[in-house]
N, C-alpha and C positions, 0 to 999 in steps of 0.2 A: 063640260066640266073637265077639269086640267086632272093626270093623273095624280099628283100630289093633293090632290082636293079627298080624292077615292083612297088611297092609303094616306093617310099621314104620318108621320113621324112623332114616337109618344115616347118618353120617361118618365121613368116612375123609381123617385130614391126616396129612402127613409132615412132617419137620420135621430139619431138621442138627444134629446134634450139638457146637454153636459157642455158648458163651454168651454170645456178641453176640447169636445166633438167638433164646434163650430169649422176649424181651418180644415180640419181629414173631411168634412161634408162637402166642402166649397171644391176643393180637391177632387173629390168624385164625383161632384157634378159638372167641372169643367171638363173633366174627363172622358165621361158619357157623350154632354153636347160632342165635343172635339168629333169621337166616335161617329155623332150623326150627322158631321159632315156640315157643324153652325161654324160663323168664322169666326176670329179670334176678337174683334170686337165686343161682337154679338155675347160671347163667352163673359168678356172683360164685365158689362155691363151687368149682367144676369149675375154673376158672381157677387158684385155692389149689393143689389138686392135681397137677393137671398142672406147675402153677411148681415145685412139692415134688419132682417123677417127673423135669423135663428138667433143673433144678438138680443130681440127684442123679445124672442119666447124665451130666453136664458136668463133675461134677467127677471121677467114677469113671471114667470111661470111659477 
């Protein structure tokens, strides 16, 4: 087992259901990743998503 398998690398962000909140969320989770060392793709991509996931609880919720 690789040690990255025995610790992993975990975040945990919350975030308000206000679509003023959406861009400050996106913000501080590219910021975290950056933190743990994902690369900037990787960031770019997950940013897509998560804007798709809080967009879609902003507007259904």
């Amino acid at each position: 087992m690789r040690e990255s398998d025995q610790n992993p690398k975990s975040l945990k962000l919350e975030f308000p259901s206000c679509e003023f909140e959406v861009r400050k969320a996106l913000k501080q989770m590219a910021c975290a990743l950056a933190e743990l060392g994902i690369g900037g793709d990787v960031i770019g991509s997950a940013e897509v998503v998560l804007g798709e996931v809080l967009n879609n609880i902003v507007e259904h919720a």
